[in-house]
VOFI-977723 format. One record per residue (C-alpha): x, y, z; residue in three letters. Coordinates in steps of 0.25 Angstrom, whole numbers, padded with zeros to 4 digits, always signed. Each point is the difference from the previous one (the first is absolute). Last residue first. Example, Ala and Ser with C-alpha at 12.3 -4.5 7.8 and 13.67 -1.06 7.14 Angstrom:
# VOFI-977723
+0055-0004+0029ser
-0006-0014+0002ala
This chain:
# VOFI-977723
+0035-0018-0038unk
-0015+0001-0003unk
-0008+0012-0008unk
-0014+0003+0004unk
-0010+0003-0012unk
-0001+0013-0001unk
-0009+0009+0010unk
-0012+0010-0001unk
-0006+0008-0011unk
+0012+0008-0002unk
+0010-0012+0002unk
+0008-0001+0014unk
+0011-0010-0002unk
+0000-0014+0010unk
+0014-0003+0005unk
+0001-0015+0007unk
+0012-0005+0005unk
+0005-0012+0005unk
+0008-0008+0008unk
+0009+0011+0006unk
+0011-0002+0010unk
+0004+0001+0014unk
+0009-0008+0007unk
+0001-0006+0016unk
+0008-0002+0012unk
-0008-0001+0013unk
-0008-0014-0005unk
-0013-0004+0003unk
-0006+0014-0010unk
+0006-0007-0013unk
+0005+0005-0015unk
-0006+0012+0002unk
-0011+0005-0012unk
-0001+0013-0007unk
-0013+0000-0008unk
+0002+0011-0011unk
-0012+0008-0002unk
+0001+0010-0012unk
-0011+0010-0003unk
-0001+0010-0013unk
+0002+0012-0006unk
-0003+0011+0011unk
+0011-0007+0007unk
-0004-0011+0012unk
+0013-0010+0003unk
-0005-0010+0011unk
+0008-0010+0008unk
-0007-0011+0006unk
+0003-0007+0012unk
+0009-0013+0006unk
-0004-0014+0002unk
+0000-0013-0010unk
-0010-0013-0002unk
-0012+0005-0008unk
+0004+0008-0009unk
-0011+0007-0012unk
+0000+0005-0014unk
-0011+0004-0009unk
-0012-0005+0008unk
-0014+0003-0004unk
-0004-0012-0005unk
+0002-0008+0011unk
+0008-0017-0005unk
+0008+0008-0007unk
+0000+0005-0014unk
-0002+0015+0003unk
+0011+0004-0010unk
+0011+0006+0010unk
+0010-0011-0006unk
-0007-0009-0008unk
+0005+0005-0012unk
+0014-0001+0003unk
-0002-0013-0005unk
-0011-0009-0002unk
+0000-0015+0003unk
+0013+0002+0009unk
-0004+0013+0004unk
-0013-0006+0007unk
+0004+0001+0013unk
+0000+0014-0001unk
-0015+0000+0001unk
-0002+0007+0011unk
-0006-0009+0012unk
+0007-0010-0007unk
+0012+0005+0001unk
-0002+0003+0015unk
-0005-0011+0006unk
+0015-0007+0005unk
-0002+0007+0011unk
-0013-0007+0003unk
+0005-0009+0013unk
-0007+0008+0010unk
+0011+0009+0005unk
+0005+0001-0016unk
-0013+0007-0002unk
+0006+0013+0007unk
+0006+0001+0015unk
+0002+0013+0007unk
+0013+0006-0002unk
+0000+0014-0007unk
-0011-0005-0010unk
-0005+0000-0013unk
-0004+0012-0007unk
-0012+0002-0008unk
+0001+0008-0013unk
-0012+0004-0006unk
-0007+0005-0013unk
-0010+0007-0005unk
-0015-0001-0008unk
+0000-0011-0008unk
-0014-0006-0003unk
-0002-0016+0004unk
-0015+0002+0001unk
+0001-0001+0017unk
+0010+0012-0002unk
+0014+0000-0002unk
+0014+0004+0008unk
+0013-0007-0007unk
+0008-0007+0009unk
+0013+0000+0004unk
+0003-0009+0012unk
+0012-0002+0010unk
-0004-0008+0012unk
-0003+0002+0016unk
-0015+0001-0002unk
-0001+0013+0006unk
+0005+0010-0009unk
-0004+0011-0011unk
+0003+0010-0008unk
-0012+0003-0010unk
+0002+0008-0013unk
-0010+0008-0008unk
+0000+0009-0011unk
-0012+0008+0001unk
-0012+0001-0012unk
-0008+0005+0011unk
-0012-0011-0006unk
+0009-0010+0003unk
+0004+0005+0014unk
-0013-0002+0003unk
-0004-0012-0006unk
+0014-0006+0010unk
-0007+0005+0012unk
-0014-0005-0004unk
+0007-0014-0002unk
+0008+0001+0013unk
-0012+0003+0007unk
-0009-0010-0006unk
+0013-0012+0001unk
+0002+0002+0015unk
+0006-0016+0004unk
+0010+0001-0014unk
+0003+0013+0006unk
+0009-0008+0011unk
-0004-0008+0012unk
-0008-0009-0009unk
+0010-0005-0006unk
+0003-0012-0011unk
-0011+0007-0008unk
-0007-0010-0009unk
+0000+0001-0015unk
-0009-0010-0009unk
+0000-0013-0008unk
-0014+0001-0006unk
-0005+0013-0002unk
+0016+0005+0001unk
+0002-0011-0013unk
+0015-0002+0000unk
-0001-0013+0006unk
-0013-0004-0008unk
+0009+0002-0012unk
+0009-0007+0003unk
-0007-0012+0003unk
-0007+0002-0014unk
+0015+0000-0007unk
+0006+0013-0006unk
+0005+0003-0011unk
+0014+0005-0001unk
-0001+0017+0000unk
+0012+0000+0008unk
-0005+0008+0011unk
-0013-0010-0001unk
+0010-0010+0002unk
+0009+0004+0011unk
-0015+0003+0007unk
-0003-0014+0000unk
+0014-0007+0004unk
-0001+0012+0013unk
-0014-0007+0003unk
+0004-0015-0001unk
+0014+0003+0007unk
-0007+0008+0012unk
-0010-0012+0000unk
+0012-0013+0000unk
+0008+0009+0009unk
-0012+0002+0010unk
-0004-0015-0003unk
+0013-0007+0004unk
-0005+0002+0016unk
-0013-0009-0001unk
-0006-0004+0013unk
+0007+0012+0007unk
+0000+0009-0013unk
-0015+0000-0002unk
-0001+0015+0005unk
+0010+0004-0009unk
-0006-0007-0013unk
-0013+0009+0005unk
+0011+0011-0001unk
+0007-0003-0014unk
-0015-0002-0007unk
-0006+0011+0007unk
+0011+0008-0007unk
+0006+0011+0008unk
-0005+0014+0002unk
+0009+0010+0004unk
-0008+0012-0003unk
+0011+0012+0002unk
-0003+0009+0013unk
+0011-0007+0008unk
+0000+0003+0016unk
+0006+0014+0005unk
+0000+0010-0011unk
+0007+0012-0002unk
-0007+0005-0012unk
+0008+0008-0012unk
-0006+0008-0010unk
+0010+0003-0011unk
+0001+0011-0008unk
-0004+0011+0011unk
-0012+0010-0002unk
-0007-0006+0012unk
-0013+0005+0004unk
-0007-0011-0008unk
+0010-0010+0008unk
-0003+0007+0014unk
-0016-0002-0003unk
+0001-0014-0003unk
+0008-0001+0014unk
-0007+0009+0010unk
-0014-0005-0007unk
+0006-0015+0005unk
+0006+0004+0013unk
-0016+0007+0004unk
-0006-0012-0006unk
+0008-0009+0010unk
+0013-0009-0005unk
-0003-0014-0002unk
-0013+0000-0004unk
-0015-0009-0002unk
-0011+0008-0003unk
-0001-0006-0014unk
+0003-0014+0003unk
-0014-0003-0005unk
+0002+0004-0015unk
-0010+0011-0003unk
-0006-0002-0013unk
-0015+0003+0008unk
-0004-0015+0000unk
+0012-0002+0007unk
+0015-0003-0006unk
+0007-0014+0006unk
+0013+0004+0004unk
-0001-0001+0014unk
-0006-0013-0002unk
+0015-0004-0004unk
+0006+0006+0011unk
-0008-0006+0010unk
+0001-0013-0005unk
+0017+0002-0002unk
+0000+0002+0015unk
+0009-0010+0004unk
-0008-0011-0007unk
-0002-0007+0014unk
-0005+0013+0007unk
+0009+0005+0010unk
-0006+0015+0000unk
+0014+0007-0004unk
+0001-0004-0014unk
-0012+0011-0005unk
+0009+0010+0008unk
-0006+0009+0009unk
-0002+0013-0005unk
+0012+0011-0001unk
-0003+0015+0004unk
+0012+0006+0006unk
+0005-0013+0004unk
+0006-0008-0011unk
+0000+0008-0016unk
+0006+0013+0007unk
+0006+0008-0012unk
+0011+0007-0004unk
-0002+0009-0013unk
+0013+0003-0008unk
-0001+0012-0010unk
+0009-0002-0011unk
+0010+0005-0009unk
-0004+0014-0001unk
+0006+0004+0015unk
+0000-0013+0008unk
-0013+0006+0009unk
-0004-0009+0010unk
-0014-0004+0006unk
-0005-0006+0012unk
-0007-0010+0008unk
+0002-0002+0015unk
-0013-0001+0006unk
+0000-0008+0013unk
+0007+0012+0007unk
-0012+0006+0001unk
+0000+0013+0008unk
+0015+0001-0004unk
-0006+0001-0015unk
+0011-0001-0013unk
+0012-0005+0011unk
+0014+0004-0008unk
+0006-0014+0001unk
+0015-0002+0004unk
-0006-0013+0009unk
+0004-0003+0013unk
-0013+0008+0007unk
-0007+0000-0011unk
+0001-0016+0000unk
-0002+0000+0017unk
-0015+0008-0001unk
-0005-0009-0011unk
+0003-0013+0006unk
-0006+0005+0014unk
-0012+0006-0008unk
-0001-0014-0009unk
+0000-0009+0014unk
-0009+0009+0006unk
-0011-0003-0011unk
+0002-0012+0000unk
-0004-0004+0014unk
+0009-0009+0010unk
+0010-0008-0005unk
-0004-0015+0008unk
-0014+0002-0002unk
+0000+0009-0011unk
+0009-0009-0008unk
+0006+0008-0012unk
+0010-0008-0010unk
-0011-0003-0011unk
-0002+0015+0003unk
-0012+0011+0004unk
-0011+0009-0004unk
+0006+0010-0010unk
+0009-0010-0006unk
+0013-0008+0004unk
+0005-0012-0007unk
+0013-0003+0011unk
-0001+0011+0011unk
+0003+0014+0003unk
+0014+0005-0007unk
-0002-0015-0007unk
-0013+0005-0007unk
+0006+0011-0010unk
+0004+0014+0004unk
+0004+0010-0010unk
+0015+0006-0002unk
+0008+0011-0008unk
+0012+0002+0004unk
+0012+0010-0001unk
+0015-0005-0004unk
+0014-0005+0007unk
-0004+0002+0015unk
-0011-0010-0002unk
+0007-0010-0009unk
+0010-0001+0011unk
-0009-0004+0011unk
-0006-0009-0006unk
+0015-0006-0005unk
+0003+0001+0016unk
-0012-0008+0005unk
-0004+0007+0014unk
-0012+0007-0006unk
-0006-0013-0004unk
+0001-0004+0016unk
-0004+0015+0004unk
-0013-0001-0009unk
-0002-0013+0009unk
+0001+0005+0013unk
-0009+0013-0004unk
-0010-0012-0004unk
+0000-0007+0013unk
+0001+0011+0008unk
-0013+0006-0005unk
-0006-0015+0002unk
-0004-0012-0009unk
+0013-0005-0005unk
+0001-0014-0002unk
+0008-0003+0010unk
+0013-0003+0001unk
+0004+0014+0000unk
+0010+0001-0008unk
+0000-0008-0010unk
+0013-0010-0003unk
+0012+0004-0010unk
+0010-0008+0005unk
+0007+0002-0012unk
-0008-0010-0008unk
-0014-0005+0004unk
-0005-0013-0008unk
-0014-0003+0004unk
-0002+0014+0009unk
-0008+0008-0014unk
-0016-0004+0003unk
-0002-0007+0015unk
+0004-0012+0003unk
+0013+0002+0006unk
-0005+0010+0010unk
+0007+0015-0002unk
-0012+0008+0001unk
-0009+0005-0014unk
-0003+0015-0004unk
+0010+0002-0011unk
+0005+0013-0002unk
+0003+0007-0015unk
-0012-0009-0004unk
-0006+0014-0010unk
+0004+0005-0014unk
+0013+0008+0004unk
+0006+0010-0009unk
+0012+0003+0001unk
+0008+0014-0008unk
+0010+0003-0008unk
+0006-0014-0006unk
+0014+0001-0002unk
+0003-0014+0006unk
+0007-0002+0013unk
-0010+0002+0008unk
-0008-0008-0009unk
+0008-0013+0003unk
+0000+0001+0015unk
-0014+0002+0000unk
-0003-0012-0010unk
+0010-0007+0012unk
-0008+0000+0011unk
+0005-0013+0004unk
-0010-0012+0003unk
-0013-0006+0004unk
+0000+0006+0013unk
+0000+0014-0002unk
-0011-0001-0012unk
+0000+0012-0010unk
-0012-0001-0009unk
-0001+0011-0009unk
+0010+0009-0006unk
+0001+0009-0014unk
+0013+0009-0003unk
+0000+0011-0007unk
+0004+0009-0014unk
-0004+0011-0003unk
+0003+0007-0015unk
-0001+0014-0006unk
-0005+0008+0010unk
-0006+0014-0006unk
-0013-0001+0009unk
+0007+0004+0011unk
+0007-0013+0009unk
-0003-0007+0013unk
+0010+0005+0012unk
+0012-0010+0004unk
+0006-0004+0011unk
+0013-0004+0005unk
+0003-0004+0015unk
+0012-0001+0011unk
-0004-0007+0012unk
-0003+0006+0010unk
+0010+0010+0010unk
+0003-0002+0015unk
+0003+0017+0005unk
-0005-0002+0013unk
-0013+0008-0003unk
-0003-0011-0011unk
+0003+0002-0016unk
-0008-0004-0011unk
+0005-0001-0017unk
-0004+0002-0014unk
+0007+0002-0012unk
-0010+0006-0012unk
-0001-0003-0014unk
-0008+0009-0009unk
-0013-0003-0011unk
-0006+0011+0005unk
+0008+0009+0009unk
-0005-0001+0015unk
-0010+0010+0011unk
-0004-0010+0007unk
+0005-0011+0010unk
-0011-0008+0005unk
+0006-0005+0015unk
-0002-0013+0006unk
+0006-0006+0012unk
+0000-0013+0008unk
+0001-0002+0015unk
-0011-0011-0002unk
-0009+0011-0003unk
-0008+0003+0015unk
+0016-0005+0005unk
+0003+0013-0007unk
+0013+0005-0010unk
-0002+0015-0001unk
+0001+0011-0011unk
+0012+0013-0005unk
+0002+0006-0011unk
+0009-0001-0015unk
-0001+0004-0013unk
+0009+0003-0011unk
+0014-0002+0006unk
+0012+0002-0009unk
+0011-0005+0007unk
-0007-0012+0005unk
+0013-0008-0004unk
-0009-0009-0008unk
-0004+0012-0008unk
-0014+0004-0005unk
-0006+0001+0017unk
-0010-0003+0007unk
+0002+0000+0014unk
-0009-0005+0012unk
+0002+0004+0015unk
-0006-0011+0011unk
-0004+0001+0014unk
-0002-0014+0005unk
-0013-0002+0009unk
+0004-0008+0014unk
-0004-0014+0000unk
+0013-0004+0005unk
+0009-0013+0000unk
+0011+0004-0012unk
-0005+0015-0006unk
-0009-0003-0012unk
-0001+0005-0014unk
-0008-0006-0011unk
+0001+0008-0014unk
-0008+0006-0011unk
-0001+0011-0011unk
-0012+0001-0009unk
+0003+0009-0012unk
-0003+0013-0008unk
+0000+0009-0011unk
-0003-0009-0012unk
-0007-0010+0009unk
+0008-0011+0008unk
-0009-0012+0006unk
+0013-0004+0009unk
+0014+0001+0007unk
+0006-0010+0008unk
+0012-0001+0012unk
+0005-0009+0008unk
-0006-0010+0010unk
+0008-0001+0011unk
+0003+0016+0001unk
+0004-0001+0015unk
-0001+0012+0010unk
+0009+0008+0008unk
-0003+0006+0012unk
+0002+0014+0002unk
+0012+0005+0008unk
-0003+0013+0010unk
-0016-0002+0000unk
+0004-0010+0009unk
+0006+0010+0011unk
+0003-0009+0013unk
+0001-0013-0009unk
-0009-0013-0005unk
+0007-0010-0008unk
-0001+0001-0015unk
+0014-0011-0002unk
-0006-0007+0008unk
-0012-0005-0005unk
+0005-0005-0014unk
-0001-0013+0004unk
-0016+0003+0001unk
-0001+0003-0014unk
+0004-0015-0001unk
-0016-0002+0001unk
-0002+0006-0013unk
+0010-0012-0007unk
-0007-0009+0007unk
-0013+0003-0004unk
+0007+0003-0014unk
+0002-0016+0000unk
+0010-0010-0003unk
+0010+0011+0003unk
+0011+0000-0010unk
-0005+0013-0008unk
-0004+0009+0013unk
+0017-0006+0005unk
+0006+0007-0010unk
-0010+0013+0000unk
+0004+0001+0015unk
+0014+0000-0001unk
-0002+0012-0011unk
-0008+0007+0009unk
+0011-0002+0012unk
+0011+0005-0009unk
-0010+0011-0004unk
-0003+0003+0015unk
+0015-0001+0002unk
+0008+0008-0010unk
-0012+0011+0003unk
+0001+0000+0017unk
+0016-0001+0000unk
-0001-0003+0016unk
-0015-0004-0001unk
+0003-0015-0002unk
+0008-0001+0012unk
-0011+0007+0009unk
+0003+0014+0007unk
+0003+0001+0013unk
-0002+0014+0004unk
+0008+0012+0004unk
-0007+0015+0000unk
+0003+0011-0008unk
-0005+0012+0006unk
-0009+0012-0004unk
+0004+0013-0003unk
């Protein structure tokens, strides 16, 4: 028999579960009003005493703290990726962990369930691949420490068998702490979207000084941490938990799976294989550090299933949505990007290089040829995953925009006069818009007009070199490829921080899919530099007046392959995929400065599936 002994036991510990997730929820409270997850962490050592040492240790374990909620991720038809943070208040002590999946909220009915650790090697987060799930099936999921502190709460859910009817998802790009509210997350949590999809910039790499991108206006306190740009393994996991600290993040992490891909700001601002505009190896150190640091902390905080843990550079991959479609996520930034035409300070930013690019040899070969944004390997990977698929739709998770967004010469060279001669940009967007309403309505056209509508004479020039536009060969051979599989293409992507619908089409005009780019979580759009009032003319809708509903989704704007875009608001995109057709609606919140907020629709975009390819997209 052994014998009890007497000890003093701390206030906190006298009810050991009533107290631990008192203090858990204490500590949430003040994560969310810290100016700072630095700070926040650094509050785990107020906690101290309520883990203090004792003759028989083992006896009480020590409690951890879940500050960063739960997710799940990159679900298959039989299985998922689970994931937390755990750590015991002012320790560096592994955190022993149980999972639990269960079909029941109440954990009645528990399907699977084992044990893992939260290390310091990981940031004291923790991963597990759950297998063995129903297709098409939702899941609860929660962790548990040795002293009994439970997560979070979460639901998953697996992909469907081929017999699913309808999916539907919500798209994410761009989500910039300071600049404003998470509210896009907030919104789809409470939408009846299935699963997320992220498109890249889900962290943003610059420090908290007011001249750098996104500290202008700062609501909510809601200032980087740390100050720095982030350049070290500390840095980065410091930021993930900043993001990770936002409650409607947080949310929308426990409510459904993700599916993610990096994009520049998880490293550094226009990233490529070689470096970034935001990258000084003289005050930074060397790239290539810098991208295995940043590529190390994102699968540490991220539900992401790792494709190659002796590369953790390469994170493309493939999913499954039963017969509807087969979603392929690429890496279009750091895997195998080339330096950006724009990013070699020449005074016509790039456009020379570009151009000459163009040019075809004596051979037919155009000299860009060798150019890529995504490696030869990830380009057969892709092609040859949409022969293979049997899906409906094909779907490409896309960072940048692959649509050919090529403005007038006539609208930018009047941009580039616009400090001696600023009532020329409206007087050349008005010339060139007034000149495509007529032709649309059959009206003769005058010599001036037609030079403006002549590509030989008056031709397109990309507005961003950063995105395909700046890879045109590769795109091109990718688009003839999917031409000649007779696939149904979509592309989501993000990036440039406004809503788009495009239509994707080779150098000859030809039609050969379809994508719908979301704007932004909370970084800035056109409206930051005075063009927000761009978009109906961009897309022609400015000219319902002269024309009608006709307009509308028409290709009459000032680029031709607009059908619909937004240049001033926040939110995401949610997608309905059925074997019959694909419908975006653009969801957009009515402010990210302000706490309070509405959600609503401003358009949606439904494009039919056809037996040779795709209708005509539909507007609404």
């Amino acid at each position: 028999m052994f014998k009890k002994t007497s000890r003093t036991v701390p206030p906190c510990l006298n009810d050991p579960r009533e107290a631990i997730n008192g203090r858990r929820r204490d500590f949430l409270d003040f994560l969310v009003k810290s100016s700072s997850s630095a700070v926040a962490l650094a509050a785990f050592g107020s906690l101290a005493a309520c883990g203090g040492s004792d003759d028989d240790p083992a006896a009480v374990p020590l409690p951890s703290v879940f500050a960063f909620g739960v997710a799940s991720g990159d679900p298959l038809a039989d299985r998922v990726i689970l994931w937390t943070h755990a750590k015991i208040p002012a320790s560096t002590a592994d955190v022993s962990l149980t999972w639990q999946v269960a079909t029941d909220a109440a954990f009645a009915n528990i399907v699977r369930s084992g044990s893992l650790l939260a290390t310091e090697a990981a940031s004291f987060t923790a991963k597990v691949d759950v297998t063995g799930l129903t297709a098409g099936a939702s899941y609860f999921y929660r962790f548990r420490d040795a002293a009994g502190v439970t997560s979070t709460v979460g639901t998953t859910r697996t992909l469907p068998a081929g017999t699913a009817t309808s999916v539907k998802f919500a798209v994410f790009s761009c989500a910039l702490y300071s600049e404003g509210y998470f509210h896009a997350y907030d919104a789809a949590a409470k939408s009846d979207a299935q699963y997320a999809i992220h498109l890249g910039d889900y962290i943003y790499e610059y420090g908290s000084d007011p001249g750098k991108f996104g500290n202008a206006s700062i609501p909510g306190g809601r200032i980087a941490s740390p100050a720095n740009d982030i350049v070290t393994m500390n840095d980065y996991r410091t930021r993930h938990a900043l993001y990770k600290s936002d409650l409607s993040l947080q949310a929308l992490h426990a409510k459904m799976p993700w599916i993610t891909v990096w994009d520049d700001h998880e490293f550094a601002n226009n990233a490529y294989v070689g470096g970034a505009q935001n990258h000084n190896p003289a005050t930074q150190g060397d790239w290539p550090t810098r991208k295995a640091i940043a590529a190390k902390a994102y699968h540490e905080w991220m539900p992401i299933r790792t494709p190659d843990t002796a590369n953790l550079l390469k994170i493309y991959r493939s999913f499954d949505f039963g017969s509807v479609f087969t979603l392929h996520m690429v890496d279009t930034r750091i895997e195998g990007r080339d330096r950006q035409y724009d990013s070699f300070l020449d005074p016509d930013d790039g456009i020379g290089r570009y151009l000459a690019g163009l040019a075809v040899n004596a051979a037919g070969v155009r000299l860009d040829a060798s150019r890529r944004m995504m490696s030869a390997e990830q380009q057969a990977w892709l092609t040859g995953g949409m022969n293979a698929s049997r899906a409906t739709w094909q779907i490409v998770g896309n960072q940048d925009i692959m649509a050919r967004m090529w403005f007038p010469a006539s609208v930018l060279q009047a941009q580039a006069a616009a400090p001696s001669n600023p009532a020329g940009v409206s007087a050349a967007i008005s010339a060139y818009l007034t000149a495509k309403a007529a032709r649309a309505a059959r009206q003769p056209l005058t010599l001036t007009q037609r030079a403006l509508l002549n590509p030989a004479i008056n031709p397109g020039v990309p507005y961003n070199l950063d995105a395909w536009d700046g890879y045109p060969s590769q795109r091109e051979t990718i688009l003839q490829t999917v031409k000649a599989q007779g696939k149904k293409l979509v592309t989501l992507s993000g990036d440039s921080h406004n809503g788009w619908f495009t239509h994707l089409t080779t150098l000859d005009g030809e039609k050969v899919g379809v994508e719908f780019a979301t704007t932004s979580v909370s970084a800035p759009g056109f409206e930051s530099v005075g063009l927000g009032a761009l978009a109906g003319s961009i897309d022609g809708s400015a000219l319902v007046p002269q024309l009608g509903s006709a307009a509308i989704g028409a290709g009459l704007g000032l680029i031709d392959d607009v059908g619909y875009c937004d240049t001033t608001q926040r939110g995401y995109l949610l997608m309905t995929a059925t074997a019959a057709d694909i419908k975006g609606e653009y969801v957009y919140v009515s402010s990210v400065k302000l706490p309070a907020y509405t959600a609503s629709v401003g358009r949606t975009i439904t494009v039919a599936a056809t037996a040779t390819g795709t209708a005509a997209p539909v507007f609404a």
